[in-house]
C-alpha positions in Angstrom: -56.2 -58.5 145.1 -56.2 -60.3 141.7 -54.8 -63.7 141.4 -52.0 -62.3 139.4 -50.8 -60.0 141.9 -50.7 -62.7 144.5 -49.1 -65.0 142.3 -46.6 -61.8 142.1 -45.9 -61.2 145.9 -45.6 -65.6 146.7 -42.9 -65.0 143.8 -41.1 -62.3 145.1 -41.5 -63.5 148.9 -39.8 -66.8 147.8 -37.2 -65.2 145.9 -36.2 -62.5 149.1 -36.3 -65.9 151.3 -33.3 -67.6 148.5 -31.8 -63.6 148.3 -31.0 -63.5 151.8 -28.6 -66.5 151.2 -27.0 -64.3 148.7 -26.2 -61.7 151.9 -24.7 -65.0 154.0 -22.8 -66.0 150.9 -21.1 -62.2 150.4 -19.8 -62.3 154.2 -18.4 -65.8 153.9 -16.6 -64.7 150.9 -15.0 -62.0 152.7 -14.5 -64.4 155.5 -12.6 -67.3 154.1 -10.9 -65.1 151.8 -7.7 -65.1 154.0 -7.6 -69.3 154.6 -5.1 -71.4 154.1 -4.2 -74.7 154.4 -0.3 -74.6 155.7 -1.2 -75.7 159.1 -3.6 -77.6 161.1 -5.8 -74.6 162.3 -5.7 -73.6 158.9 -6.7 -76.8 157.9 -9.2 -77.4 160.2 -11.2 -73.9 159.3 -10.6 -74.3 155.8 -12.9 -77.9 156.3 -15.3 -76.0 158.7 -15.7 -73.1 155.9 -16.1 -76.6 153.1 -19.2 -77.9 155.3 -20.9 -74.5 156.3 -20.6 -73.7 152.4 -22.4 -77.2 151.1 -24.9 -77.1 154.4 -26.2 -73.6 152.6 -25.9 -75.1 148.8 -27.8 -78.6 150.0 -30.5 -76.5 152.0 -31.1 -73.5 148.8 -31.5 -76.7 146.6 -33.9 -78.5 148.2 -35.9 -75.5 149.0 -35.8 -74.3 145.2 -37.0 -77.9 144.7 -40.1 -77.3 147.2 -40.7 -73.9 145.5 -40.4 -75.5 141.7 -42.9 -78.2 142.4 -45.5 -75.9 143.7 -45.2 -73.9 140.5 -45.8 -76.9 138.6 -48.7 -77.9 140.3 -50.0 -74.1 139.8 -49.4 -73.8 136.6 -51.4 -77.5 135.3 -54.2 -76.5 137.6 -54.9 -73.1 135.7 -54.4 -74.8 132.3 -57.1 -77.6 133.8 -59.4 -75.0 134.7 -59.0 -72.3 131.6 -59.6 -75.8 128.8 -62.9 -76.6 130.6 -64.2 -72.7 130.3 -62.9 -72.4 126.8 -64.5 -75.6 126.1 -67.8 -74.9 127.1 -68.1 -71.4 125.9 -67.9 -72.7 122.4 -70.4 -74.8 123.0 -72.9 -72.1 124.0 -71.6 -69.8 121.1 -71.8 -72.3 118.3 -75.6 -72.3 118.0 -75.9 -68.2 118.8 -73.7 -67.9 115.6 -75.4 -70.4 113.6 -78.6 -68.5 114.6 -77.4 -65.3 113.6 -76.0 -66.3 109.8 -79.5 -67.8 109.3 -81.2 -64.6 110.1 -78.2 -62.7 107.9 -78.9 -65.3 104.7 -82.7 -64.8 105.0 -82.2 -61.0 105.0 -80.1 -61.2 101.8 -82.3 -63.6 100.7 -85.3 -60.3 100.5 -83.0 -57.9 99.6 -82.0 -59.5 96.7 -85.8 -60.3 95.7 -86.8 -56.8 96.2 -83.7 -55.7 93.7 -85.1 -58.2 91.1 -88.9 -56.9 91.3 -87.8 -53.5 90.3 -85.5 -54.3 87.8 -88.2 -56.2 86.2 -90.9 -53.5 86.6 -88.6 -51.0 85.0 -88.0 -53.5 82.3 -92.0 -54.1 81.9 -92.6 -50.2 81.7 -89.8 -49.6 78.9 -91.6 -52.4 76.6 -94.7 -50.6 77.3 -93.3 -46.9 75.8 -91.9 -48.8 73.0 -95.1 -50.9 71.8 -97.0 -47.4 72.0 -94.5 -45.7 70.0 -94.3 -48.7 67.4 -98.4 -48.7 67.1 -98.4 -44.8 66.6 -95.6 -45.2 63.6 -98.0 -48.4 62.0 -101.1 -46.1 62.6 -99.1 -43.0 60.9 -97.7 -45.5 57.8 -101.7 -46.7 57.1 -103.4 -43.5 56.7 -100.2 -42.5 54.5 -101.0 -45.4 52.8 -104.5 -44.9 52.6 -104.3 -41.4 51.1 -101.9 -42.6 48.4 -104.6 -44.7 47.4 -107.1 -42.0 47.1 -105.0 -39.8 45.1 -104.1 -42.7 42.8 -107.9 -43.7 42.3 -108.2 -40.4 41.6 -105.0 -39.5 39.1 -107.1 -43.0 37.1 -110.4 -41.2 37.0 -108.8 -37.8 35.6 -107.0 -40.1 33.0 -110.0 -41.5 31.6 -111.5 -38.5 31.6 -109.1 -37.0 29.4 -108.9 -40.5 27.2 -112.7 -40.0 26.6 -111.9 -36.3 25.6 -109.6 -36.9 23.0 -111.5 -39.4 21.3 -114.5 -37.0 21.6 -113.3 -34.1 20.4 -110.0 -34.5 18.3 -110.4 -31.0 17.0 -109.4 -29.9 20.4 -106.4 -32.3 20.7 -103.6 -29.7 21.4 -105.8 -27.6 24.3 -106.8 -30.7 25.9 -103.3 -32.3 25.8 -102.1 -28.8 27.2 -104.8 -29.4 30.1 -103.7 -33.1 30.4 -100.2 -32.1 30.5 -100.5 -29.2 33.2 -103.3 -31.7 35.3 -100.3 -34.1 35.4 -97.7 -31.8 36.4 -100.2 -30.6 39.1 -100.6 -34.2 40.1 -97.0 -35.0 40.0 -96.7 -31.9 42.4 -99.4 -32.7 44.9 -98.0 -36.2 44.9 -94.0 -35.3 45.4 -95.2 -33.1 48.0 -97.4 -35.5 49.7 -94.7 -38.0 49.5 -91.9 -35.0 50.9 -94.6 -34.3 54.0 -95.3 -37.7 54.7 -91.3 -38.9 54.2 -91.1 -35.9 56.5 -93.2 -37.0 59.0 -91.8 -40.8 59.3 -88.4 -39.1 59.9 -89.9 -37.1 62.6 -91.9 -39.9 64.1 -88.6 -42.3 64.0 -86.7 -39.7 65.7 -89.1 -38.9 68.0 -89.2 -42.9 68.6 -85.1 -43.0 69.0 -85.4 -40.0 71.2 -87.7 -42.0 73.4 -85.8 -44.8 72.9 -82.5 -43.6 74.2 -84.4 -41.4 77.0 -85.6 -44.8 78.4 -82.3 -46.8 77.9 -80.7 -43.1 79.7 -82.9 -43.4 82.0 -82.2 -47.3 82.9 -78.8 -46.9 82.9 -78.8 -44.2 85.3 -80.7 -46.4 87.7 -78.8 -49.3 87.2 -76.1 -47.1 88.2 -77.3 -45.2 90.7 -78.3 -49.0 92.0 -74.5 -50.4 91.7 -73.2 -47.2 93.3 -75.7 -47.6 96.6 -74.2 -51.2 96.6 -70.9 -50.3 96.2 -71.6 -47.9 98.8 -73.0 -50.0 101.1 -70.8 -53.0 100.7 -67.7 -50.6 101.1 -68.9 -49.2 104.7 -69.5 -52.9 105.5 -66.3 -53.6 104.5 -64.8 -50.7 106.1 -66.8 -51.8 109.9 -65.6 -55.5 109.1 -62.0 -54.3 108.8 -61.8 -51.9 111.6 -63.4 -55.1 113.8 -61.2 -57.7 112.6 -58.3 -54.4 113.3 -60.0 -54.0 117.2 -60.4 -57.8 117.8 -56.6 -58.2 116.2 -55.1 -55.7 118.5 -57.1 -57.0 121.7 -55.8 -60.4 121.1 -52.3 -59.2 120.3 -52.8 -57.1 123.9 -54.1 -60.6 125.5 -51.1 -62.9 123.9 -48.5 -60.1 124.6 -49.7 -60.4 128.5 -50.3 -64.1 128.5 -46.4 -64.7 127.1 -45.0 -62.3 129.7 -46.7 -64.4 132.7 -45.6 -67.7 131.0 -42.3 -65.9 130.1 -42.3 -65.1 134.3 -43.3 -68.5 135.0 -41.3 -70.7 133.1 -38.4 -68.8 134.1 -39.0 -70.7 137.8 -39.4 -74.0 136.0 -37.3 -77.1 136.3 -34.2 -75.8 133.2 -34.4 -79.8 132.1 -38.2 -80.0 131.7 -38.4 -76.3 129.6 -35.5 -77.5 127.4 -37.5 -81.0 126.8 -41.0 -79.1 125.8 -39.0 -76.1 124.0 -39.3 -77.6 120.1 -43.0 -78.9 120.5 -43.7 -75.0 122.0 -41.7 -73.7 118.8 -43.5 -75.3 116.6 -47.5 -75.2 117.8 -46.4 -71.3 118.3 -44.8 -71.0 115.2 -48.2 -73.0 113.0 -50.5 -70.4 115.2 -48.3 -67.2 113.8 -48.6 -68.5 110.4 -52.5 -68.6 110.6 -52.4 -65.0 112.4 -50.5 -63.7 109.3 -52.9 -65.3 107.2 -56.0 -63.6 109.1 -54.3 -60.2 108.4 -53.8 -60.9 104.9 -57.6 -61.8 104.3 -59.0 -60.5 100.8 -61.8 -58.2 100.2 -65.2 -59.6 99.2 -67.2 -57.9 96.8 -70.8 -59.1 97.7 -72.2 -60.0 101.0 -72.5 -63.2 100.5 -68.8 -64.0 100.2 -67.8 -61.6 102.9 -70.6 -63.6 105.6 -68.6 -67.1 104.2 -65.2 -65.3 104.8 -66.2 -64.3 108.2 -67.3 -67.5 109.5 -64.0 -69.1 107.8 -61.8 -66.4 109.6 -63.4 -67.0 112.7 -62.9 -71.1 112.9 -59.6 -70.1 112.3 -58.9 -68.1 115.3 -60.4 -70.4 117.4 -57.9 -72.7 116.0 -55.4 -70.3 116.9 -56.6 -70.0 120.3 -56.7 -73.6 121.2 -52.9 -73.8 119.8 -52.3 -71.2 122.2 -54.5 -72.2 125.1 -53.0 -76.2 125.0 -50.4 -75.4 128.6 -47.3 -74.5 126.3 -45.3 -71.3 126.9 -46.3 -69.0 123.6 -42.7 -68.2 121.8 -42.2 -65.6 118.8 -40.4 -66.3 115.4 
């Protein structure tokens, strides 16, 4: 038999003891319902009725009293009791917790480093591709370079060629300046074409550098965001299991307050009416402060990072304990 139930059957044992009075009470009514006091018998039974009536009033009263007292004495032994165990099991819990959140912080701690490591190999290999591609281009622009000066040493040999002709043989001014003037177009040609392929090839080689280029910062970006989505991912079903516990634990103490307000309800009902109407605004207000911080427990914000949602946990936590001692100080718990 739990102590509830026994506290249950002394309750309804003393109240059938006080009931049966009711019974006694019914029968006089119909009893003395005919006396009067126009002659001495009548009189006489009318007093006799007077002292059987305040006989069964004094007697109820004092034995209510009896029962009242023993309530009292119940009810401050249980609230002794039920401070001391609350008491110490925060004292065991407090360095469990602060265990745990060290072990969480160190956790993050790694995580975190690991996240920066390959962020900054990723970075290291896209500086690589690009010094490769920029040494190819410089490599590419030299030997342009190179054979520009060829052909130009080259054009200045043909020149003084033809220079040394003409004063050589003036007599054959017109066929050599007809050779001079096709050598030169020739040249011109080679060169404009030399200069097309190579003007060519730098716009192939920058392409093919931007095409890198944007292939690595595609490629980046789709890991950074293929990184922000596995946190978002993560963080969400951590969010998600946070806010379907802080739901369970919310409903289990609504469950545990509901039943504790009913017994006190019970209780207090058997209390001296004087002493409940003294304590009333002092219970009103420590249950009214304690709803207030309930509400605000249910309203508690999302975190976006771990971090924040570990220091909003701890915070929401201290804050139900508060509530809990409010509600665990001997006063009857009242709603709004």
């Amino acid at each position: 038999m739990t102590t509830a139930t026994m506290i249950t059957d002394i309750g309804e044992t003393a109240l059938a003891e006080l009931s049966e009075r009711k019974t006694v009470l019914a029968k006089l009514r119909e009893e003395f319902s005919g006396l009067t006091c126009e002659t001495k018998d009548g009189y006489k039974e009318t007093h006799n009725a007077i002292q059987r009536l305040v006989k069964i009033r004094t007697a109820t009263e004092k034995r209510a009293a009896e029962l009242k007292a023993g309530a009292r004495t119940w009810i401050n032994n249980v609230n002794a009791v039920e401070k001391e165990i609350v008491s110490t099991a925060h004292e065991i819990e407090r360095p469990l917790r602060a265990m745990r959140d060290e072990v969480d912080e160190r956790e993050e701690r790694e995580r975190q480093a690991k996240i920066d490591a390959e962020r900054e190999r990723i970075a290291a290999a896209e500086r690589e591709r690009i010094a490769a591609e920029q040494a190819k281009i410089k490599a590419e622009q030299d030997r342009i370079a190179e054979q520009n000066r060829i052909e130009t040493e080259k054009l200045a040999i043909e020149r003084a060629k033809i220079e040394k002709f003409r004063a050589e043989m003036a007599e054959q001014q017109r066929k050599i300046e007809a050779e001079r003037l096709a050598e030169e177009a020739r040249v011109a040609a080679e060169r404009a074409r030399a200069e097309a392929e190579a003007k060519a090839e730098l716009d192939r080689l920058a392409a093919e550098l931007k095409e890198a280029r944007d292939k690595i910062e595609a490629e980046r970006l789709a890991n950074e965001r293929l990184q922000a989505e596995q946190q978002r991912e993560m963080d969400r079903k951590r969010e998600e299991a946070e806010r379907a516990e802080r739901e369970r634990l919310a409903a289990v103490e609504a469950e545990r307050l509901e039943k504790e307000r009913a017994e006190n309800e019970r209780i207090a009902a058997e209390l001296d009416a004087a002493r409940l109407e003294a304590l009333k605004p002092d219970m009103e207000k420590l249950a009214k402060f304690a709803a207030k911080i309930r509400k605000v427990l249910a309203g508690a914000p999302l975190m976006a990072t771990e971090h924040g949602s570990g220091v909003l946990e701890r915070a929401l936590r201290r804050m139900a304990e508060t509530c809990e001692y409010l509600e665990s100080c001997g006063y009857v718990t009242l709603g709004d």
